[in-house]
PDB file of N, CA, C and O in Angstrom:
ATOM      1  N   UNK A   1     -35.770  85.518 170.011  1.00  0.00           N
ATOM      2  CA  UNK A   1     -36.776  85.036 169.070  1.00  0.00           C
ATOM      3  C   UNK A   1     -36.111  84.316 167.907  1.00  0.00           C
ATOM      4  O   UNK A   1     -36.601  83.307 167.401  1.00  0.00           O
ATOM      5  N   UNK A   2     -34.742  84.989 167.421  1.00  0.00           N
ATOM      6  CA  UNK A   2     -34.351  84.582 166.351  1.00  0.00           C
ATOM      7  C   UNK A   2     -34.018  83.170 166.695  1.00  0.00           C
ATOM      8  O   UNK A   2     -34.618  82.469 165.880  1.00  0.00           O
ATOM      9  N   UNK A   3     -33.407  82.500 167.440  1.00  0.00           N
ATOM     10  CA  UNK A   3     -32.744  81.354 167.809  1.00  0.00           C
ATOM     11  C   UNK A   3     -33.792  80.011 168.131  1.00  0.00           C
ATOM     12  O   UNK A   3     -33.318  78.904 168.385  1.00  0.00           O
ATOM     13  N   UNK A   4     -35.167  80.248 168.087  1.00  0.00           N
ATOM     14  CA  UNK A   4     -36.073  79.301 167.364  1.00  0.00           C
ATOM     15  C   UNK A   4     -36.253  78.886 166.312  1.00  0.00           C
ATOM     16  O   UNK A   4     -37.017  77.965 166.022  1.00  0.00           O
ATOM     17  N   UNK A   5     -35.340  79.721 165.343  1.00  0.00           N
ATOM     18  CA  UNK A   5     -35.732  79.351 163.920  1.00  0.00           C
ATOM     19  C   UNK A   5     -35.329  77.954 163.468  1.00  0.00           C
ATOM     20  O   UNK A   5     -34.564  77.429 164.277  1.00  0.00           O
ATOM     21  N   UNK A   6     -35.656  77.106 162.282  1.00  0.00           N
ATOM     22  CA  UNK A   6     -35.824  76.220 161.459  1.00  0.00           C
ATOM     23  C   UNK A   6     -35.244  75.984 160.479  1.00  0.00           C
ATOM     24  O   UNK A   6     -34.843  77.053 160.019  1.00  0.00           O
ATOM     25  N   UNK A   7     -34.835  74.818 159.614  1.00  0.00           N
ATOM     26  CA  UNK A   7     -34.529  74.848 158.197  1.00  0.00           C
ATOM     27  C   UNK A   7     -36.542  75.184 157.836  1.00  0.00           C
ATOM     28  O   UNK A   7     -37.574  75.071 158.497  1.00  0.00           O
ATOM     29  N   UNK A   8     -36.206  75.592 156.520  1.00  0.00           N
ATOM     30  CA  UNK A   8     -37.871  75.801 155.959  1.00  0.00           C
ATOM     31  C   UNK A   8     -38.878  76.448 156.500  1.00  0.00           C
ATOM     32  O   UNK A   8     -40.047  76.269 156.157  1.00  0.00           O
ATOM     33  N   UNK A   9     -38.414  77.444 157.603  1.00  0.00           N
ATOM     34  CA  UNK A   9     -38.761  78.333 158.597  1.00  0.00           C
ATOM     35  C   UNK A   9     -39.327  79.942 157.522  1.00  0.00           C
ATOM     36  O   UNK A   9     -38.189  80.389 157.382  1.00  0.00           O
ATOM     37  N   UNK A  10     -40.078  80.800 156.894  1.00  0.00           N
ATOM     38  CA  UNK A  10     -40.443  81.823 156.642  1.00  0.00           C
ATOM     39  C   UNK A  10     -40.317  83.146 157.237  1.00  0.00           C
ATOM     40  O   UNK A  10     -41.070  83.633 158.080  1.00  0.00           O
ATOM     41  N   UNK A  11     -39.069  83.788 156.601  1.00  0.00           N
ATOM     42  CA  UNK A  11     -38.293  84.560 157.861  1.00  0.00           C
ATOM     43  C   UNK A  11     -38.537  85.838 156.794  1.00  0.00           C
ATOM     44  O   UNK A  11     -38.934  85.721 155.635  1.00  0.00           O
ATOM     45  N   UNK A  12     -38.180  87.150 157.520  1.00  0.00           N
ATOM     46  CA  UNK A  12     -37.852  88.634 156.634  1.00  0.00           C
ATOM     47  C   UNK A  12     -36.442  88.766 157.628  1.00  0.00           C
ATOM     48  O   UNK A  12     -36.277  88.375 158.783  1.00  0.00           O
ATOM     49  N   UNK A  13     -35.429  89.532 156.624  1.00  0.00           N
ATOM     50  CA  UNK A  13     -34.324  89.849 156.236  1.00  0.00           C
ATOM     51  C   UNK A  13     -33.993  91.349 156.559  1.00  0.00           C
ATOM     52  O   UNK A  13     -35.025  92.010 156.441  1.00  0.00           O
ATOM     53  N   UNK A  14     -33.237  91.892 156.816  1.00  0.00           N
ATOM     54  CA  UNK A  14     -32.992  93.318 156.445  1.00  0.00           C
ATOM     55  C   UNK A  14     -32.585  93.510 155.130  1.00  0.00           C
ATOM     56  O   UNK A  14     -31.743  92.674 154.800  1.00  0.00           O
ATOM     57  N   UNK A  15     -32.928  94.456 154.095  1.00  0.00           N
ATOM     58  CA  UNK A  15     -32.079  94.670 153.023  1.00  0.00           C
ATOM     59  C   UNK A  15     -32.537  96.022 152.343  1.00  0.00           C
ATOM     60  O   UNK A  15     -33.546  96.524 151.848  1.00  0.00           O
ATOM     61  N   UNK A  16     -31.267  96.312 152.594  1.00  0.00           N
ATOM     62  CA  UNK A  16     -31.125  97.820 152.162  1.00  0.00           C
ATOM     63  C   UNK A  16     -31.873  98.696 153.505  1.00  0.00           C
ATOM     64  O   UNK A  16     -31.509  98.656 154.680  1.00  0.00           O
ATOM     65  N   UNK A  17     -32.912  99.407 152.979  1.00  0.00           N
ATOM     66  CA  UNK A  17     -33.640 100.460 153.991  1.00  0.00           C
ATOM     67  C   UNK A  17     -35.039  99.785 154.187  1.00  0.00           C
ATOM     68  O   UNK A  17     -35.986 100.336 154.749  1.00  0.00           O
ATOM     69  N   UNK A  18     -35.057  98.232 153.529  1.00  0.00           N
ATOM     70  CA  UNK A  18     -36.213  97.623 153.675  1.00  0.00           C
ATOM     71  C   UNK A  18     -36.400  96.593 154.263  1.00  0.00           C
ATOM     72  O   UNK A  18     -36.220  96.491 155.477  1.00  0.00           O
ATOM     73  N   UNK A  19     -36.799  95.629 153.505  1.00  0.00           N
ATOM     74  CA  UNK A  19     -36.981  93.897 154.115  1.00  0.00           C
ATOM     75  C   UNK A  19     -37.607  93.227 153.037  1.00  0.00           C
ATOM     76  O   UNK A  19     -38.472  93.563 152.228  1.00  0.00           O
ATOM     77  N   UNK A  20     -36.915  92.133 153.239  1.00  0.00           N
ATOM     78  CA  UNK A  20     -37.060  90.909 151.935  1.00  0.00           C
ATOM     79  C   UNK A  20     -37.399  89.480 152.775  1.00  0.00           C
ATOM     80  O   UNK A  20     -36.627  89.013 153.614  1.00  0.00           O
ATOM     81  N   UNK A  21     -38.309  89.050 152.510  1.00  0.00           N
ATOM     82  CA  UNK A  21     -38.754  87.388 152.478  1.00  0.00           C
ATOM     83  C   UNK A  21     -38.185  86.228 152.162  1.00  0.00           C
ATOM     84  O   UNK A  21     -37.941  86.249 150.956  1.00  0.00           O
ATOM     85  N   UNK A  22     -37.849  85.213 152.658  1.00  0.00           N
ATOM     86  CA  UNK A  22     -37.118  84.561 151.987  1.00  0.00           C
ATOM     87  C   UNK A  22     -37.646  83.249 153.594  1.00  0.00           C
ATOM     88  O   UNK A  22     -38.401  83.427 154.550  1.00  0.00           O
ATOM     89  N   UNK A  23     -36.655  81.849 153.103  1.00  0.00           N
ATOM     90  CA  UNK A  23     -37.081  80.798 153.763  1.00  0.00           C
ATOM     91  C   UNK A  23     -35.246  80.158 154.517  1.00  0.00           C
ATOM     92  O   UNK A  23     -34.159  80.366 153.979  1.00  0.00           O
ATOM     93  N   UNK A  24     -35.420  79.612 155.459  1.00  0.00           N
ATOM     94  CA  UNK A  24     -34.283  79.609 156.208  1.00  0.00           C
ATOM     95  C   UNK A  24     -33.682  77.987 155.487  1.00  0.00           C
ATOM     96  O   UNK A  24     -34.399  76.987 155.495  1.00  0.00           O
ATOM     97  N   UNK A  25     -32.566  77.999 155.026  1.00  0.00           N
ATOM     98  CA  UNK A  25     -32.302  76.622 154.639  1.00  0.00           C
ATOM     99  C   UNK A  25     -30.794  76.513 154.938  1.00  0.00           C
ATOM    100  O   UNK A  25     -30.021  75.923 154.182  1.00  0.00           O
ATOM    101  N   UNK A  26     -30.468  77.038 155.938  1.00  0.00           N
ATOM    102  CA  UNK A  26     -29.170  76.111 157.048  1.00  0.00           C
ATOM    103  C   UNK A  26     -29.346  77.351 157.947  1.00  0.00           C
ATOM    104  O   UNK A  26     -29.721  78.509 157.761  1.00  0.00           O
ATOM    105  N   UNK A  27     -28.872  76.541 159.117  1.00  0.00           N
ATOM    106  CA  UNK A  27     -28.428  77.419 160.198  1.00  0.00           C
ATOM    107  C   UNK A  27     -26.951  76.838 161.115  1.00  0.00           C
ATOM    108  O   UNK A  27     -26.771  75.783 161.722  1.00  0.00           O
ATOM    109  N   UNK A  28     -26.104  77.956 160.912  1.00  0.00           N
ATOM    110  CA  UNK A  28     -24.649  77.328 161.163  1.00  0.00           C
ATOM    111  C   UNK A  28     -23.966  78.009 162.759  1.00  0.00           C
ATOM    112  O   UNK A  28     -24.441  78.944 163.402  1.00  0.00           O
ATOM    113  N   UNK A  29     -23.032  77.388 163.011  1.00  0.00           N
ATOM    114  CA  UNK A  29     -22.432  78.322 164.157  1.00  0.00           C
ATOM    115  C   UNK A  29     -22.975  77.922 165.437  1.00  0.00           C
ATOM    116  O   UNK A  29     -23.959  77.205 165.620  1.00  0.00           O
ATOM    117  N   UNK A  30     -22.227  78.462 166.303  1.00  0.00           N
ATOM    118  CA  UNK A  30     -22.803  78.635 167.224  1.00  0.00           C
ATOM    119  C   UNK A  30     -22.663  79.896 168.465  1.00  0.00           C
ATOM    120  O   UNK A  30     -21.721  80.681 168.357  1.00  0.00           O
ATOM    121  N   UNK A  31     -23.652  80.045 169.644  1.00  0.00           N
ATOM    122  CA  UNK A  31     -23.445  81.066 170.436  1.00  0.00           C
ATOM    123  C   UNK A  31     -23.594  82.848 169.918  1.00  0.00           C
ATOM    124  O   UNK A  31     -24.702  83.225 169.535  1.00  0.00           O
ATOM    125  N   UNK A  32     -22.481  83.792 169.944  1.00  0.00           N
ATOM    126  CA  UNK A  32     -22.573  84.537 169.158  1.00  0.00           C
ATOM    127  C   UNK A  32     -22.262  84.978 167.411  1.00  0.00           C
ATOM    128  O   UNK A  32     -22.418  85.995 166.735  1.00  0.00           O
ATOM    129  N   UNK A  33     -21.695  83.448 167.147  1.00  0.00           N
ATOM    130  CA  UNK A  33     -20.997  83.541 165.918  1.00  0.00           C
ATOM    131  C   UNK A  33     -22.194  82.343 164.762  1.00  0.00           C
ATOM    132  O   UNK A  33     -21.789  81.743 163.767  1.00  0.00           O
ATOM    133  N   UNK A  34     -23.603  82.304 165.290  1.00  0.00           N
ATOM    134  CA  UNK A  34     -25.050  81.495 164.679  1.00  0.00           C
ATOM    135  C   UNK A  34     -24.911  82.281 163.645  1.00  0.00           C
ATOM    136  O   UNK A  34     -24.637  83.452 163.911  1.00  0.00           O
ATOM    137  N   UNK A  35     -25.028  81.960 162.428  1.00  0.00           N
ATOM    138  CA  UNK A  35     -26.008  82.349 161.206  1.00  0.00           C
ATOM    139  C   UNK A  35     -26.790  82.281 160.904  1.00  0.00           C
ATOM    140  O   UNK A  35     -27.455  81.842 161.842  1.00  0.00           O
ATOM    141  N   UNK A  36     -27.923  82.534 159.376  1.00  0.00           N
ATOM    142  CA  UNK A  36     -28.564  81.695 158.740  1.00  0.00           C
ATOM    143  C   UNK A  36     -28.672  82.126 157.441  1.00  0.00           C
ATOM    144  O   UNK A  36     -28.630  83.282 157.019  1.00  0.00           O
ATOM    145  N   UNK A  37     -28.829  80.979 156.779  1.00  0.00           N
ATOM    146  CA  UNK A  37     -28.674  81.073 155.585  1.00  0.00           C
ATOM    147  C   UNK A  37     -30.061  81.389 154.988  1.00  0.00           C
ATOM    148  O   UNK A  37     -30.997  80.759 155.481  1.00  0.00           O
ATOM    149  N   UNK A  38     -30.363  82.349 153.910  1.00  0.00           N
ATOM    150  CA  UNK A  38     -31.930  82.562 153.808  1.00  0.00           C
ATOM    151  C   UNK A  38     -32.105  82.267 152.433  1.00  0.00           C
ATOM    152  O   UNK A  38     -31.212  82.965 151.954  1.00  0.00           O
ATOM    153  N   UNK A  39     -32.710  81.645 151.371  1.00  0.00           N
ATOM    154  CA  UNK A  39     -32.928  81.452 150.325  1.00  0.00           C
ATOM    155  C   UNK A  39     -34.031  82.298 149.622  1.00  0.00           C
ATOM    156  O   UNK A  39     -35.172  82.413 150.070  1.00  0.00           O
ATOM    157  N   UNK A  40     -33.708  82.710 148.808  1.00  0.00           N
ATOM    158  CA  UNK A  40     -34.619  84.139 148.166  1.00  0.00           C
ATOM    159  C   UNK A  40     -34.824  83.426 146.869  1.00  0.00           C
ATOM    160  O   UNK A  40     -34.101  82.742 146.144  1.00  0.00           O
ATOM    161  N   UNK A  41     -36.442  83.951 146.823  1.00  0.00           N
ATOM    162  CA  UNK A  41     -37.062  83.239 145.315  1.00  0.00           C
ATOM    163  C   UNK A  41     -37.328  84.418 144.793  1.00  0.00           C
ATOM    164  O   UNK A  41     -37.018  85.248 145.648  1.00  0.00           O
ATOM    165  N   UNK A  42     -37.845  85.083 143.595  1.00  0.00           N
ATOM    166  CA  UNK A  42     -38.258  86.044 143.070  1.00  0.00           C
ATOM    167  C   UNK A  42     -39.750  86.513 143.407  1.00  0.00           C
ATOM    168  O   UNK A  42     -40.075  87.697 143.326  1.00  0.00           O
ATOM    169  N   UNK A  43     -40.682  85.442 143.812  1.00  0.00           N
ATOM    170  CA  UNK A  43     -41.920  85.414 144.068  1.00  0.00           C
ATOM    171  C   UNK A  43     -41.551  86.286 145.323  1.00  0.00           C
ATOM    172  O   UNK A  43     -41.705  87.464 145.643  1.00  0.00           O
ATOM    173  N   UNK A  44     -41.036  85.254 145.842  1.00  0.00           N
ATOM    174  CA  UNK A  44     -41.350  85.717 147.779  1.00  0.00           C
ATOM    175  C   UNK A  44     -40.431  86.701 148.502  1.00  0.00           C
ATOM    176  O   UNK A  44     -40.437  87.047 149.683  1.00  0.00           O
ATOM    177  N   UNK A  45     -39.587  87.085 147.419  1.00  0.00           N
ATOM    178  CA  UNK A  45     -38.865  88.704 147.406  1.00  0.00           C
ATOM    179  C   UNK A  45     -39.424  90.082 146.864  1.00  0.00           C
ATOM    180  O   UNK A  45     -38.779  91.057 146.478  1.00  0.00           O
ATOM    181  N   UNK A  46     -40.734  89.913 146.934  1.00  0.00           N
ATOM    182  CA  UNK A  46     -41.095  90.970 145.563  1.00  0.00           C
ATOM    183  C   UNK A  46     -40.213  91.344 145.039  1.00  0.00           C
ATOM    184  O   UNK A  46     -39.808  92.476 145.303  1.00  0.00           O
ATOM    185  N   UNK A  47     -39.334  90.264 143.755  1.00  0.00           N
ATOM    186  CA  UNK A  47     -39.002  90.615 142.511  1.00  0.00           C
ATOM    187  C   UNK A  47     -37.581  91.563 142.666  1.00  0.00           C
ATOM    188  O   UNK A  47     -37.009  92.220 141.796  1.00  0.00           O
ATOM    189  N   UNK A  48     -37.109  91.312 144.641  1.00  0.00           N
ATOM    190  CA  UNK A  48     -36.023  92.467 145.039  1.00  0.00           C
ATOM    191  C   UNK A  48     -34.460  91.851 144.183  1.00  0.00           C
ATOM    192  O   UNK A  48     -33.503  92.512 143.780  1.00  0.00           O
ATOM    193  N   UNK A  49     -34.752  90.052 144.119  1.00  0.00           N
ATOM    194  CA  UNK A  49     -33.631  89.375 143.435  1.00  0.00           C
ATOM    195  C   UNK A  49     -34.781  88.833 141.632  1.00  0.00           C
ATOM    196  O   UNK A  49     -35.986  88.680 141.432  1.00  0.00           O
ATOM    197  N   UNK A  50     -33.782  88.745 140.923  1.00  0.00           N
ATOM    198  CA  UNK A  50     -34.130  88.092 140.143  1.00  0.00           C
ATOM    199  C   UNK A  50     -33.856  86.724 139.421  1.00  0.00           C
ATOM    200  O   UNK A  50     -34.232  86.423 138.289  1.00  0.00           O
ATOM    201  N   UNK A  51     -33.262  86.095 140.135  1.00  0.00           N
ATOM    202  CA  UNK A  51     -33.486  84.572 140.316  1.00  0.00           C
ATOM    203  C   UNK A  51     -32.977  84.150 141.407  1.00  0.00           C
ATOM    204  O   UNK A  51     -32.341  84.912 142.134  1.00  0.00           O
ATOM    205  N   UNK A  52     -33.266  82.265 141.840  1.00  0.00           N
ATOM    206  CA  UNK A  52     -33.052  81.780 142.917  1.00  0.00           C
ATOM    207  C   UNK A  52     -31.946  82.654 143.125  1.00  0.00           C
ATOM    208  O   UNK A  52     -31.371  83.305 142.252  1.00  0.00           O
ATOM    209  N   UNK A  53     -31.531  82.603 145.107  1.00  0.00           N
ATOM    210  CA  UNK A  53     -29.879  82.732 145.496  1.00  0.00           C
ATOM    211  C   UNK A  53     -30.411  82.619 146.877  1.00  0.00           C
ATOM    212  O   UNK A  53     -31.496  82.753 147.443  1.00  0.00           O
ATOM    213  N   UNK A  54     -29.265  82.335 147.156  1.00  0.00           N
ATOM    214  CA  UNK A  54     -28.883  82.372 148.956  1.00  0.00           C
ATOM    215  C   UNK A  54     -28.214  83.492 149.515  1.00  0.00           C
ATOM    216  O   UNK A  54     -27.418  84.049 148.760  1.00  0.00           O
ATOM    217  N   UNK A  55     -28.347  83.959 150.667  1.00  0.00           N
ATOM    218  CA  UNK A  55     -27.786  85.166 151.939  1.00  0.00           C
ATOM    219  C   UNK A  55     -27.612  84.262 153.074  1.00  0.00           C
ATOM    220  O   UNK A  55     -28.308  83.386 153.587  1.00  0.00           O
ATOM    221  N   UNK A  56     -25.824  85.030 153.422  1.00  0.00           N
ATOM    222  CA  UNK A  56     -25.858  85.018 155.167  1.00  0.00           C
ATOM    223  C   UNK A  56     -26.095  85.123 155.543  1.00  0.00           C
ATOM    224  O   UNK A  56     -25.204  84.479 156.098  1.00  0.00           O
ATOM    225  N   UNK A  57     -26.984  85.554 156.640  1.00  0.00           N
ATOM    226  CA  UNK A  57     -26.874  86.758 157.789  1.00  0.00           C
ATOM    227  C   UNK A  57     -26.518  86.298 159.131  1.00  0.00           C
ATOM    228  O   UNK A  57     -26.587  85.085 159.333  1.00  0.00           O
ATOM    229  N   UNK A  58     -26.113  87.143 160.170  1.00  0.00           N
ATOM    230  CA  UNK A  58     -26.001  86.630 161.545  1.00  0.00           C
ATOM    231  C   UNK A  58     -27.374  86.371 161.830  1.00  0.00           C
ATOM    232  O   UNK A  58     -28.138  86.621 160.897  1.00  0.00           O
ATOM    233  N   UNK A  59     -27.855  85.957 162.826  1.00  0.00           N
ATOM    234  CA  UNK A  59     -29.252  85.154 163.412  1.00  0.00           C
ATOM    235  C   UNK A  59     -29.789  86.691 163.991  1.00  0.00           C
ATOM    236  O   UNK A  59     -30.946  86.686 164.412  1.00  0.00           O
ATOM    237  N   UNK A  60     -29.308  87.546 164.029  1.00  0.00           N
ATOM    238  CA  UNK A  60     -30.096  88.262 165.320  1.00  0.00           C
ATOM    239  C   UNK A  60     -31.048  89.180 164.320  1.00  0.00           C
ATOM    240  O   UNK A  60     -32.099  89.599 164.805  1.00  0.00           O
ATOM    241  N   UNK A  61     -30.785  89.452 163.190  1.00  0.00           N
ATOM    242  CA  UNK A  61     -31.456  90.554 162.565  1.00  0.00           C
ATOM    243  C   UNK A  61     -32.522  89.850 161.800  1.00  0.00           C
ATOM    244  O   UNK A  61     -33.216  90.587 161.100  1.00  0.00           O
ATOM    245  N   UNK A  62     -32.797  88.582 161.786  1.00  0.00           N
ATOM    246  CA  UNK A  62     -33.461  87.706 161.173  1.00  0.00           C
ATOM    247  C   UNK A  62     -34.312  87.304 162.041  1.00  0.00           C
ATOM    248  O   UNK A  62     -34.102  86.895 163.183  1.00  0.00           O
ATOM    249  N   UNK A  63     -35.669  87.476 161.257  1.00  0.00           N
ATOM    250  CA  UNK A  63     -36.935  87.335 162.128  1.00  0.00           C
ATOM    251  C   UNK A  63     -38.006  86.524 161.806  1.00  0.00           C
ATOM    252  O   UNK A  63     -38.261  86.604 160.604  1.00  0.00           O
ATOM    253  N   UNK A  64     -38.697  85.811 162.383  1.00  0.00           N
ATOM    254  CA  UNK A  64     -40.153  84.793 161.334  1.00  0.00           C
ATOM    255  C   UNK A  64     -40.789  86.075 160.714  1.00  0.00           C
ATOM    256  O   UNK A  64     -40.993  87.207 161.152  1.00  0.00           O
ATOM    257  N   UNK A  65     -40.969  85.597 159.797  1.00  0.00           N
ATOM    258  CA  UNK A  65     -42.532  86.315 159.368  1.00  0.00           C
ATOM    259  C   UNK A  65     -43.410  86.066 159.712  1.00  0.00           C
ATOM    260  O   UNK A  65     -43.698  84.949 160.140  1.00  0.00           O
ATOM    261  N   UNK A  66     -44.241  87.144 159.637  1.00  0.00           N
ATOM    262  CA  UNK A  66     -45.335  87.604 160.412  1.00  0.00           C
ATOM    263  C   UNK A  66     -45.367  88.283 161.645  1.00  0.00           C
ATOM    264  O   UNK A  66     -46.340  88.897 162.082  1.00  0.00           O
ATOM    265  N   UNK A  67     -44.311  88.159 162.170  1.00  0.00           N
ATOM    266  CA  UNK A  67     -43.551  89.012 163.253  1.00  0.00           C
ATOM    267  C   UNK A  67     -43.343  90.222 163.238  1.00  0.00           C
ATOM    268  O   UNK A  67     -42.352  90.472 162.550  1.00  0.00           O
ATOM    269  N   UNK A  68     -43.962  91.397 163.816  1.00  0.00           N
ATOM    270  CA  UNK A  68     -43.502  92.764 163.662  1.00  0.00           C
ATOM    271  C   UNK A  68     -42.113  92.661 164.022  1.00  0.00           C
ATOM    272  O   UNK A  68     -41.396  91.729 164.386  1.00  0.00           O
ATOM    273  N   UNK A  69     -41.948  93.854 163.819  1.00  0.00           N
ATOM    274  CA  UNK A  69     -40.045  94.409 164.209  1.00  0.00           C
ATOM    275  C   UNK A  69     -39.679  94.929 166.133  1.00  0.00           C
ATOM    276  O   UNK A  69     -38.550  95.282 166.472  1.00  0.00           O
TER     277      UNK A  69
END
């Protein structure tokens, strides 16, 4: 599922014991070594960051939103 994703794609994150929102703005790599880069706003994090920033993550734990788990 993950490996459909998009730049500007609306994805949730793992973080911590929860999950955070954020929007996909690169996706690097390839095969088993794909990333993506997720951009976190304060809005669309409930407030988990407090200003803009960007996250790594590998592709696999990264999911669209609206997507159950």
């Amino acid at each position: 599922m993950a490996t459909s994703l998009k730049v500007g794609d609306a994805v949730v994150i793992p973080w911590g014991i929860s999950e955070v929102r954020g929007k996909v703005a690169e996706i690097y790599g390839s095969g088993q070594g794909r990333h993506v880069v997720v951009a976190l706003q304060p809005e669309e994090s409930g407030y988990v960051v407090d200003e803009p920033t960007t996250v790594a993550f590998p592709i696999d734990p990264v999911r669209p939103a609206g997507v159950a788990a």
